[in-house]
N, C-alpha and C positions, 0 to 999 in steps of 0.2 A: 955355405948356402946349398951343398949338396944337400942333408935333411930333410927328409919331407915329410910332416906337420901330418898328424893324426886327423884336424879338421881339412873341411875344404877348401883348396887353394883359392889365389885369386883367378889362377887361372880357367879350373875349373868354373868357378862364379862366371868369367867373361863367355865362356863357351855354350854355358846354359840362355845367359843373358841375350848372347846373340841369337839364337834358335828361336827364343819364346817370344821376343818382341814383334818380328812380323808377323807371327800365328795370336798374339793378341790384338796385332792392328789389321787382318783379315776377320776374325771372331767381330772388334768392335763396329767395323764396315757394315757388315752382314746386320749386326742388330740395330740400324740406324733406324731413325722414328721416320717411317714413311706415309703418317697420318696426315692427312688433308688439313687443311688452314681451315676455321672460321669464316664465314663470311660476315664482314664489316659492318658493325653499329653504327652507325653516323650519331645516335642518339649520347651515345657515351663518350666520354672525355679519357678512360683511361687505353692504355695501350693494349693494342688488341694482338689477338693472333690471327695474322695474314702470312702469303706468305714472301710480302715482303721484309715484316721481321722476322720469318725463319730465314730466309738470305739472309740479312745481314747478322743476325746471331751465327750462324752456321759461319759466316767468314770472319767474325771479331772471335772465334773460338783457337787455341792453341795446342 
């Protein structure tokens, strides 16, 4: 197991891994859609953009 492998290790992989993920989850914060809702059709039957269903989209997201 001494040998070390021409390509990239795994460890290499984890050290990258770890650096980039909070600098891609400050980048994806940052470009969040901070557009204003619609305001409500009563005439229409389909689902609207309010922003009660940007809450609830925004909290059913993973």
């Amino acid at each position: 197991m001494s040998e070390k492998s021409e390509g990239a290790s795994r460890r290499d992989f984890l050290k990258l891994a770890g650096t980039t993920a909070p600098v891609a989850a400050v980048a994806l914060a940052a470009s969040s859609d901070t557009a204003e809702a619609s305001p409500v059709d009563l005439s229409s039957d389909k689902m609207q953009d309010t922003a009660h269903t940007r809450a609830y989209l925004d909290s059913a997201r993973f």
